[in-house]
C-alpha positions as CSV (number, residue, x, y, z in Angstrom):
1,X,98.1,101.9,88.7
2,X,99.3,103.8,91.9
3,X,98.5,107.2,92.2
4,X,101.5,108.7,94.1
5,X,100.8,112.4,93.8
6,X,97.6,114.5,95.2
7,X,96.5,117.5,93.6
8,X,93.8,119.9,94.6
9,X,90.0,119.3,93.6
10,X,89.4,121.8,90.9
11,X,92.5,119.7,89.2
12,X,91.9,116.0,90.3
13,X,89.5,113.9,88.3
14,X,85.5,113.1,89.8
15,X,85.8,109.2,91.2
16,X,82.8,106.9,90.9
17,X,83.6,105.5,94.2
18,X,85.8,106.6,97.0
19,X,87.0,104.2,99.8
20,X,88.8,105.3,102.8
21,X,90.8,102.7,104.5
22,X,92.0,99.4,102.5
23,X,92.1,96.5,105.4
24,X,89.5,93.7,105.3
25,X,86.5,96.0,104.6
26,X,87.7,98.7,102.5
27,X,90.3,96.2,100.2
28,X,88.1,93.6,99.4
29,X,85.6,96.4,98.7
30,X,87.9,97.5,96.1
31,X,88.7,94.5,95.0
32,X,85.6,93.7,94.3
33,X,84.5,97.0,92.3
34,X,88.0,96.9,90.6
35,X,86.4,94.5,87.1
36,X,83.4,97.4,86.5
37,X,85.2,99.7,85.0
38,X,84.3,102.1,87.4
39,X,86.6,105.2,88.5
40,X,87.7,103.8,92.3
41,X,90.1,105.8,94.5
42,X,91.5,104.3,97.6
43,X,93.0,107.0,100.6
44,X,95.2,104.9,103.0
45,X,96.1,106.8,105.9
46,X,99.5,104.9,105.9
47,X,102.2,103.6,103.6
48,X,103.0,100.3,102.5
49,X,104.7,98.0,105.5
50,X,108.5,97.9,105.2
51,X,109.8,94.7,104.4
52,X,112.5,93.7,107.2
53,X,113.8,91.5,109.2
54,X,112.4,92.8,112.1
55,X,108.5,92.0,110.7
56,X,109.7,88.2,111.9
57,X,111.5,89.5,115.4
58,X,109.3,88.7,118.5
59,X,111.2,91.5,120.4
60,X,110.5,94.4,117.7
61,X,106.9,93.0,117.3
62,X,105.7,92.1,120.4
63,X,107.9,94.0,123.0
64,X,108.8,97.4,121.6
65,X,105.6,97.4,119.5
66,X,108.0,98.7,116.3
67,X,104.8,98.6,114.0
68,X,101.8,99.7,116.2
69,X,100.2,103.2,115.2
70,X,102.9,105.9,117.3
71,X,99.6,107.4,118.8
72,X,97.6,107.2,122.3
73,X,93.7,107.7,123.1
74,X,92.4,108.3,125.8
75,X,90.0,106.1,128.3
76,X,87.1,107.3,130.4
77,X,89.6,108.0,133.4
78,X,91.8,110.6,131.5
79,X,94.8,107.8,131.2
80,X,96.9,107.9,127.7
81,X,96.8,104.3,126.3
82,X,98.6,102.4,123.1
83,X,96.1,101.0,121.2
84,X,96.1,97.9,119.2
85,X,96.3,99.7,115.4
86,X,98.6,99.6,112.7
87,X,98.6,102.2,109.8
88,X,99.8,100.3,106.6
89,X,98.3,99.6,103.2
90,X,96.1,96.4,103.9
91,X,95.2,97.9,107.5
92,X,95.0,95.7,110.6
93,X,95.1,92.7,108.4
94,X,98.8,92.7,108.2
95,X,99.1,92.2,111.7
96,X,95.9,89.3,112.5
97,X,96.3,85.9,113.0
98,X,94.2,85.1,109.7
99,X,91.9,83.1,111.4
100,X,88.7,83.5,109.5
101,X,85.9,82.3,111.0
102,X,82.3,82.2,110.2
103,X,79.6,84.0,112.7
104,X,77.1,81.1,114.0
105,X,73.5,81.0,112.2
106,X,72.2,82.2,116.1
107,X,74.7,84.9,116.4
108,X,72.2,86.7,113.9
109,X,69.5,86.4,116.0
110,X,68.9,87.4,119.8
111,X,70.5,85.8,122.6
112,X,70.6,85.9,126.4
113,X,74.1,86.0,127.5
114,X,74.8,86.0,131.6
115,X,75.5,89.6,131.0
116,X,72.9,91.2,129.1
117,X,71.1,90.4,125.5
118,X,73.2,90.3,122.0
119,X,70.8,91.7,119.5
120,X,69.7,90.7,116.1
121,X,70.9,91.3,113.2
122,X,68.6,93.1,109.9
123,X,70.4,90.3,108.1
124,X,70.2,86.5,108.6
125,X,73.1,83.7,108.1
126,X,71.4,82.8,105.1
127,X,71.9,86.1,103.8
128,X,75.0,86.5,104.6
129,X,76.2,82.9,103.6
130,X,76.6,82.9,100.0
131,X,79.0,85.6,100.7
132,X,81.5,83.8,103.2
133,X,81.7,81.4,100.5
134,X,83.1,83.9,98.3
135,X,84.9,85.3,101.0
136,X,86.7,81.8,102.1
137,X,87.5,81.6,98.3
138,X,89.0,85.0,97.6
139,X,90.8,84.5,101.3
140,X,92.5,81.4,100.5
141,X,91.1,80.1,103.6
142,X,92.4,76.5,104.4
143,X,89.5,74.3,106.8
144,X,86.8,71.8,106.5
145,X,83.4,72.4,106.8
146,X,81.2,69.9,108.6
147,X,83.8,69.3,111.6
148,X,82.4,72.0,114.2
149,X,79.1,71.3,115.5
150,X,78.5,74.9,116.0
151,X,78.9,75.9,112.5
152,X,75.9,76.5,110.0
153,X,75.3,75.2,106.8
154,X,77.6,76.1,103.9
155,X,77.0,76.1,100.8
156,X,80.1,74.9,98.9
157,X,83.4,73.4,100.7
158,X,86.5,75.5,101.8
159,X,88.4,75.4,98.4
160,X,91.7,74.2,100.3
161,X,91.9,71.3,102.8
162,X,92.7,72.3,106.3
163,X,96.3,73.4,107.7
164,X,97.4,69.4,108.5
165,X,98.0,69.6,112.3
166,X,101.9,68.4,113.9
167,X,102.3,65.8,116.2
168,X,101.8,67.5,119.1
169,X,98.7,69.8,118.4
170,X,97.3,66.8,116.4
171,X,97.8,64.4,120.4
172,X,95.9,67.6,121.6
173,X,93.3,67.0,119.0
174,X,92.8,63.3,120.3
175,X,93.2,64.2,123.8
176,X,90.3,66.4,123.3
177,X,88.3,64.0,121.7
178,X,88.8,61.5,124.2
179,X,87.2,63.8,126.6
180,X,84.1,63.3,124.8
181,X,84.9,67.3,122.6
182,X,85.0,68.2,119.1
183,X,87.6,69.7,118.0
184,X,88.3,71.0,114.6
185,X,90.5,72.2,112.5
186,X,90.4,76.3,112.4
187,X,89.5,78.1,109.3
188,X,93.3,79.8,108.5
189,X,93.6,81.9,105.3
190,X,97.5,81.3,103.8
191,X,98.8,80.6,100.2
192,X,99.8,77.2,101.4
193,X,100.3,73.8,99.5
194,X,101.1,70.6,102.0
195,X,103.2,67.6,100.9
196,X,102.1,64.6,103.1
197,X,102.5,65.3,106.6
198,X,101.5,68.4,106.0
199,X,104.7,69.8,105.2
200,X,104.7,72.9,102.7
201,X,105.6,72.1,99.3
202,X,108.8,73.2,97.3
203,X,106.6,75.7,95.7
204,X,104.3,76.8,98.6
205,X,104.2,80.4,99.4
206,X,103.8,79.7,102.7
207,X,106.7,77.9,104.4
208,X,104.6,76.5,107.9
209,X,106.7,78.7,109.8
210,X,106.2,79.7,113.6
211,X,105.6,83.1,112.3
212,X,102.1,83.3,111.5
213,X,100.0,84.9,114.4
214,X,100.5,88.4,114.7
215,X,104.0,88.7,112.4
216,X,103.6,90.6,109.0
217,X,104.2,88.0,106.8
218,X,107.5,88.1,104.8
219,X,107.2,85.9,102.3
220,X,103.2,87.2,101.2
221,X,102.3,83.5,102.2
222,X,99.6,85.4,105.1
223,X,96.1,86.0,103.6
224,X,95.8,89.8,104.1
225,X,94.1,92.7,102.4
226,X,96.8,93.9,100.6
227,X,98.1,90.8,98.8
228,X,94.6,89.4,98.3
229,X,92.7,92.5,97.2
230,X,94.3,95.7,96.8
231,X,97.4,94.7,94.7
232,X,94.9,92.6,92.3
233,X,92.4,95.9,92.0
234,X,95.4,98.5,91.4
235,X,96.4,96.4,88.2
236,X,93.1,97.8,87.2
237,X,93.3,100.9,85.5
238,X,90.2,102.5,86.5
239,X,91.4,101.7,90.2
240,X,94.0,104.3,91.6
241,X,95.4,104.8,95.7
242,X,97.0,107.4,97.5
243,X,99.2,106.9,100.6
244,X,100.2,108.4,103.5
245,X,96.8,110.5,103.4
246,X,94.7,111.1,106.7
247,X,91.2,111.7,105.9
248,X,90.4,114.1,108.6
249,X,87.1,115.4,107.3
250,X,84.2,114.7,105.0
251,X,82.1,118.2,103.6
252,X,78.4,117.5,102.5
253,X,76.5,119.7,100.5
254,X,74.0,122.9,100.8
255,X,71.1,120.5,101.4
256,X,73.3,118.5,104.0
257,X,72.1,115.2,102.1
258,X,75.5,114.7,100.1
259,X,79.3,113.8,101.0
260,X,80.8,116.8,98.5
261,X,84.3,116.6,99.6
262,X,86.6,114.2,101.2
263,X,89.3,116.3,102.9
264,X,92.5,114.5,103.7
265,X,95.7,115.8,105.3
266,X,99.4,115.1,104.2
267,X,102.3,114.4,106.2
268,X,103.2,118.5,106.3
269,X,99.9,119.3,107.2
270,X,98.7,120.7,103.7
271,X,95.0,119.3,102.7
272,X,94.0,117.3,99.6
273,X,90.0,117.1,98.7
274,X,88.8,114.6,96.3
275,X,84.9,114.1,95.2
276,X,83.0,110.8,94.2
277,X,79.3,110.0,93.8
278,X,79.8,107.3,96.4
279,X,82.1,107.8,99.6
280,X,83.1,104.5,101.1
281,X,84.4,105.2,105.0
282,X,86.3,101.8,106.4
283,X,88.9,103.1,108.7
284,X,88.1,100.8,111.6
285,X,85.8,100.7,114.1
286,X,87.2,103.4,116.2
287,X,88.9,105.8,113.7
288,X,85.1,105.5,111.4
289,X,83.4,106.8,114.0
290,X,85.8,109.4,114.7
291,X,85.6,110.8,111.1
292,X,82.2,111.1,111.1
293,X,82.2,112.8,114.3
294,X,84.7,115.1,113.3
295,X,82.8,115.5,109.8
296,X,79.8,117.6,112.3
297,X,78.4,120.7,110.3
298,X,74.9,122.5,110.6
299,X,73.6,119.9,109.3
300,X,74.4,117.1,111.0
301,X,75.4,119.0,114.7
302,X,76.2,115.6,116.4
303,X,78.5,114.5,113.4
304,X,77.7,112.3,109.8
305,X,75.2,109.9,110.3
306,X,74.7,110.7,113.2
307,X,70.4,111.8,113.6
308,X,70.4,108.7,116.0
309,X,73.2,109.5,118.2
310,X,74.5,105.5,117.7
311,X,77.7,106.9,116.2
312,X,80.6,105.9,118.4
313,X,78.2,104.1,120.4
314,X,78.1,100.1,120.9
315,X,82.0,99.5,121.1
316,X,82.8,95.7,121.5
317,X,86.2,94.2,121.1
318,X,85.5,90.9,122.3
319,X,86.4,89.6,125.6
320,X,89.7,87.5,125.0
321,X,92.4,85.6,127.1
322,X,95.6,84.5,125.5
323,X,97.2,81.8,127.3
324,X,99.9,79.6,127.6
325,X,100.0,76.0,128.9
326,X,103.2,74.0,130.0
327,X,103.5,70.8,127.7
328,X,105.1,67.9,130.1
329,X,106.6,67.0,126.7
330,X,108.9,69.5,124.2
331,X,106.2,71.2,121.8
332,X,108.6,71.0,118.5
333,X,105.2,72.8,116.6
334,X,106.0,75.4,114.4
335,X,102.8,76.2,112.8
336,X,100.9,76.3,115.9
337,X,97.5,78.0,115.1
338,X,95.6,74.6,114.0
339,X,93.0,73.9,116.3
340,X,90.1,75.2,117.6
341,X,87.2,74.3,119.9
342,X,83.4,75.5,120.4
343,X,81.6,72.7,122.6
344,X,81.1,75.4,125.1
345,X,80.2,78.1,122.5
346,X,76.6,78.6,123.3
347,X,76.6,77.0,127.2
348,X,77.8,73.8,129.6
349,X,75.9,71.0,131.1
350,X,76.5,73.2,133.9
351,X,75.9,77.2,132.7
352,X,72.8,77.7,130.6
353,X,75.0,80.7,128.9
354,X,77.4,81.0,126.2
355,X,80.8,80.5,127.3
356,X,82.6,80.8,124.0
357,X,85.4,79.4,121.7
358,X,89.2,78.0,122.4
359,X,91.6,78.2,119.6
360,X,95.3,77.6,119.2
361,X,97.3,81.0,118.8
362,X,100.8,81.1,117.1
363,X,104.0,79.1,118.9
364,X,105.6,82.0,121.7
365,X,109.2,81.7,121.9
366,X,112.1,82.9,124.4
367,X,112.1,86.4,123.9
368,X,108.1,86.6,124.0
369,X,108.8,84.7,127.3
370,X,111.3,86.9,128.3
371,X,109.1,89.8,128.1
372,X,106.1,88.0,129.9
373,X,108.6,87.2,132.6
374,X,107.7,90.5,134.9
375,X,103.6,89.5,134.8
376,X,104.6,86.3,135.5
377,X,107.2,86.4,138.5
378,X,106.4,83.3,141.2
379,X,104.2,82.0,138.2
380,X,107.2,79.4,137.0
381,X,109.6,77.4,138.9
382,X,112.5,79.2,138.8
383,X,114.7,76.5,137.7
384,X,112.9,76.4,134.3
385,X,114.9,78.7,131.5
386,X,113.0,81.0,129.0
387,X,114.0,78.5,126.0
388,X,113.1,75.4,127.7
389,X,109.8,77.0,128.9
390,X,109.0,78.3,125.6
391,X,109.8,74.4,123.9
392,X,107.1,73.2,126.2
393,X,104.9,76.4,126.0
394,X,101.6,75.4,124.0
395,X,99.6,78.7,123.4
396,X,95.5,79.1,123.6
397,X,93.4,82.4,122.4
398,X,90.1,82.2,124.8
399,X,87.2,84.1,123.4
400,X,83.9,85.4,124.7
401,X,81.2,87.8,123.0
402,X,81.3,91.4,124.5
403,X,78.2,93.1,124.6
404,X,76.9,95.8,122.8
405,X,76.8,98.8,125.8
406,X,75.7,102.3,124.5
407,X,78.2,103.6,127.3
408,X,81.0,102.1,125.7
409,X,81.6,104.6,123.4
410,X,84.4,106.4,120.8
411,X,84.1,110.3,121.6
412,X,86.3,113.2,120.2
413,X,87.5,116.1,122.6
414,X,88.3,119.6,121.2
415,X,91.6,118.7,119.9
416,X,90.7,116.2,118.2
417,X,91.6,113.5,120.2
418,X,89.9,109.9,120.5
419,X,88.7,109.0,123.8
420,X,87.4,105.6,124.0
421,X,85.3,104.9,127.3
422,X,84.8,100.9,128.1
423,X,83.5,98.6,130.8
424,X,85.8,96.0,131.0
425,X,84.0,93.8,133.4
426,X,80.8,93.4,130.7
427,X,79.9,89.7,130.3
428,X,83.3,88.3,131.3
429,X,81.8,86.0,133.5
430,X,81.6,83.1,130.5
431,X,84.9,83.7,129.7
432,X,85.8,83.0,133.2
433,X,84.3,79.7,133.4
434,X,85.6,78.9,129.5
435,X,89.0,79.3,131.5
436,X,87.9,77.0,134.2
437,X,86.8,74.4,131.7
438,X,90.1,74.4,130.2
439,X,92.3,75.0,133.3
440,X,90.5,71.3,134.4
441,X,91.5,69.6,131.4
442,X,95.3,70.3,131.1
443,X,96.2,66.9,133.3
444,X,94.4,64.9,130.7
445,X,96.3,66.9,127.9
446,X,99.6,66.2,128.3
447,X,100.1,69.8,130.5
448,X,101.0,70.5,134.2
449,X,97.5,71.3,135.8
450,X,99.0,74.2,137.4
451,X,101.1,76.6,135.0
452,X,97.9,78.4,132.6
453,X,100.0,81.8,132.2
454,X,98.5,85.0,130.9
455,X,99.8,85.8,128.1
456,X,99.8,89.9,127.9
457,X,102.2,90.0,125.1
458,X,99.7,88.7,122.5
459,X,97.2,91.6,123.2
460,X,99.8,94.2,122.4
461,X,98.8,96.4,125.7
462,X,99.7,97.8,128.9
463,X,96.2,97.8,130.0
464,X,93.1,95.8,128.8
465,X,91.4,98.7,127.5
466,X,94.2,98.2,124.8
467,X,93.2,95.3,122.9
468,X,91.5,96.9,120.2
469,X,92.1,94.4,117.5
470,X,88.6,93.0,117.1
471,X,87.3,96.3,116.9
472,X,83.0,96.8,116.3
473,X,79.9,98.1,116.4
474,X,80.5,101.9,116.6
475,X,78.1,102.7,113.7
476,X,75.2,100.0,113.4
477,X,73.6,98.9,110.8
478,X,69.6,98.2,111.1
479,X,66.3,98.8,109.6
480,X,65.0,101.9,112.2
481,X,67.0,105.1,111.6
482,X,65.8,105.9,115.2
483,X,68.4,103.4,116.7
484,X,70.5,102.3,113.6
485,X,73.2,104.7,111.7
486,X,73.1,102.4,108.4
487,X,70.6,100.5,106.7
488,X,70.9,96.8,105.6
489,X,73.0,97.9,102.8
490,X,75.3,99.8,105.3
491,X,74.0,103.6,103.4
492,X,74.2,106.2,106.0
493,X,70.2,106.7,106.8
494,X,71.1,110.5,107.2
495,X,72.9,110.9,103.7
496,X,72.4,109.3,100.1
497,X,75.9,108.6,99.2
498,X,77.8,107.9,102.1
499,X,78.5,103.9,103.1
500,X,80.5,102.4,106.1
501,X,82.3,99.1,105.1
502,X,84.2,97.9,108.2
503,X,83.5,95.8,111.6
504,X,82.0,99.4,112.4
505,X,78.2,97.7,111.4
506,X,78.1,94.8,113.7
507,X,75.2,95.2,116.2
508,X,77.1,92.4,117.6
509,X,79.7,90.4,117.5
510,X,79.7,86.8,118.3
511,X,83.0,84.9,119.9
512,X,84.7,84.4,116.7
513,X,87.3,86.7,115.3
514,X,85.2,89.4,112.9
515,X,87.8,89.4,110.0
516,X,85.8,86.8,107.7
517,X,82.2,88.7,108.0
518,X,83.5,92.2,107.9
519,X,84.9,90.2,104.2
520,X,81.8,88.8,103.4
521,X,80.0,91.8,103.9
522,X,82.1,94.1,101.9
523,X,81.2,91.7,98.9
524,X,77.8,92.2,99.9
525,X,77.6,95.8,100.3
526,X,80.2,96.0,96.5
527,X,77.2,94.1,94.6
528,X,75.1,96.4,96.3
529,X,77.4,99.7,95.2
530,X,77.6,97.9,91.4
531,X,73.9,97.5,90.9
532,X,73.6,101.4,91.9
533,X,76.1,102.7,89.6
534,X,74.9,100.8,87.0
């Protein structure tokens, strides 16, 4: 059931759980408090994503930006900036690349980067991996387990095989291997069935098109939130959503112990309120933190949550490169995004510091090309056309962990405005070298050794600071309230009934993509909310 209509709260019915935000954290949240019985209402700051042609169109999604949030925040400079967000039901994940990866068993513990020192987590892998398993499950996720050396022990297999690589990515793969490497095939969440070859069957949802990485999906064939978890929980009836509701506010009580109120605003400005015993925030990194800031009363002067002045504090977003390579031979791939690599995750024979992953990103084509072509002027012979370039074009996502900084922070001015402040220099020096080691490979790959492009259009931004779409750590979970906003269960310490269920609890954040453990933990953190209501 869809609740369409908001009425105010002396008229609207007391919810057992309330969860703001319905992408990877708050859907699957949802999803999985949907079979209790228990009253659940979802607030999704957006509507549901039109379905058009132009969700498939390179030039509407990539170079006009058609579905990115219409808004700008602000860096530490005072400069207006796009970021990376998209306001739909099913969040951010309507937009990723679906590439679900697990953290590494040591990306729970401490470790010396060149940069600085990623923290600890409260939690282990262990803890954590009866979880992913569910997670991979419920996600559809297509890969095999036991291929990457870097990966930790799971404990049942991926319940599809992995996405069958095409000819050229699957020479790539050999290539690699050759080279003494280990590639493996990346962990991709899609409704797909594969004929031999790999081709998608007659009845597949997903058709193995070159549309996967950072398309809405218009066939439903792309494991996101809102196909995979909030449809499913709406069918319940204790389960009920509102759209196109910004929650601008949440009021706790006289004691300043209690969310009382959850304050949202409509389209024409009016405000809705709606109460629940629990108030789930999972809004995104960025936009979480902002609520509770905004949410600052007499009680809680700094903002919700807030006693240890961590909120907004910690921003990572990974340190990423997309890239493009020039094939020597066409590159007829379609479903490009494969392939991944991690020799290098955790150091080099010749760095004693993690570098990070390589993994394939969607196939570009001419008109993504086409609006690279400015960055890239003197970059390409000029006798090469967009379309022949982009049939040779063979496209790699480079990523490196981004420390945990308390100056890189999400701060609101007076009119409410998000400023995000960010050192974009912070422990890029592995992803530097990663770039190197793959820069010095392309003449044994099959690529010219001198055409590794940047490829700007994947990130969605006019300036780095823009790449917000690995979004983290603004409101850490840990077991000291002194230095930690949540507790291992992700509870605000500062208030009994107020819980943050997004990326926004990573004390750090490893060099994989966050999607599958901001998942896993939302299961977590739903049996959690289930054994507490009983």
């Amino acid at each position: 059931m869809i609740a369409r209509t908001v009425v105010a709260v002396g008229d609207a019915p007391h919810y057992d759980v309330i969860i703001i935000g319905t992408g990877a954290g708050g859907g699957t949240l949802a999803h999985r408090l949907a079979p209790s019985g228990k009253r659940v209402l979802l607030v999704e700051r957006g509507g549901y994503l039109p379905r058009e042609r132009d969700n498939w169109d390179s030039t509407a999604v990539f170079v006009k930006g058609k579905y990115r949030a219409p808004e700008f925040w602000i860096d530490q400079h005072g400069n207006e900036f796009p970021p990376e967000v998209n306001y739909y039901v099913g969040g951010n994940t309507k937009f990723y690349g679906a590439a679900l990866f697990r953290l590494r068993p040591e990306d729970f513990g401490e470790l010396r980067h060149h940069g600085g020192l990623s923290p600890a987590w409260p939690i282990t892998y262990e803890d954590l991996e009866p979880y992913y398993t569910q997670a991979e499950h419920l996600y559809l996720v297509h890969g095999r387990h036991g291929e990457d050396p870097t990966e930790g022990a799971a404990s049942a297999p991926y319940a599809h095989p992995p996405v069958e690589h095409e000819p050229r990515i699957q020479q790539l793969s050999d290539d690699l291997e050759k080279r003494g490497l280990h590639p493996f095939h990346l962990p991709i969440g899609v409704d797909l069935s594969q004929e031999d070859g790999g081709r998608a069957s007659h009845s597949s949802v997903c058709i193995r098109c070159n549309r996967v990485d950072g398309f809405p999906c218009l066939v439903r064939g792309k494991s996101d939130a809102e196909v995979i978890c909030v449809e499913p929980a709406l069918r319940h009836p204790n389960v009920e959503m509102v759209t196109d509701t910004q929650v601008v506010r949440l009021e706790t009580d006289a004691a300043g112990r209690t969310v009382s109120a959850v304050v949202g605003r409509l389209p024409d400005g009016s405000e809705v309120r709606f109460t629940a015993d629990v108030v789930v925030v999972s809004c995104g990194a960025v936009n979480s933190a902002a609520l509770l800031l905004a949410s600052a009363n007499e009680h809680h002067p700094n903002g919700l949550a807030n006693s240890s002045d961590v909120v907004g504090r910690f921003y990572m977003r990974h340190n990423n490169l997309a890239l493009m390579a020039v094939s020597k031979e066409p590159n007829d791939t379609q479903f490009q995004k494969t392939l991944a690599l991690h020799d290098w995750y955790f150091g080099a024979d010749d760095w004693d510091y993690p570098l990070g992953g390589i993994q394939m990103l969607g196939k570009s084509d001419a008109e993504q090309i086409h609006g690279e072509a400015p960055r890239w002027a003197g970059a390409v012979t000029p006798d090469m056309p967009f379309e022949v370039l982009a049939h040779h074009a063979v496209d790699f996502w480079l990523c490196g962990e981004d420390l945990p900084l308390a100056g890189n922070r999400v701060t609101l001015d007076g009119d409410a405005r998000v400023h995000l402040a960010l050192d974009e220099k912070n422990n890029v020096e592995g992803l530097k070298r990663l770039r190197h080691k793959l820069q010095g490979m392309l003449g044994h790959l099959g690529m010219h050794e001198h055409h590794l492009l940047s490829h700007s259009i994947y990130l969605h931004k006019g300036m780095p600071i823009g790449a917000t779409a690995h979004q983290a750590g603004t409101v850490r979970f840990g077991t000291d309230p002194a230095a930690s906003a949540l507790d291992v269960n992700c509870k605000a310490h500062d208030l009994d009934n107020l819980y943050v269920v997004d990326t926004s609890f990573f004390p750090s954040i490893g060099a994989v993509n966050p999607s599958l453990t901001a998942i896993a933990n939302a299961l977590r953190v739903g049996d959690h909310l289930m054994a507490r209501l009983g």
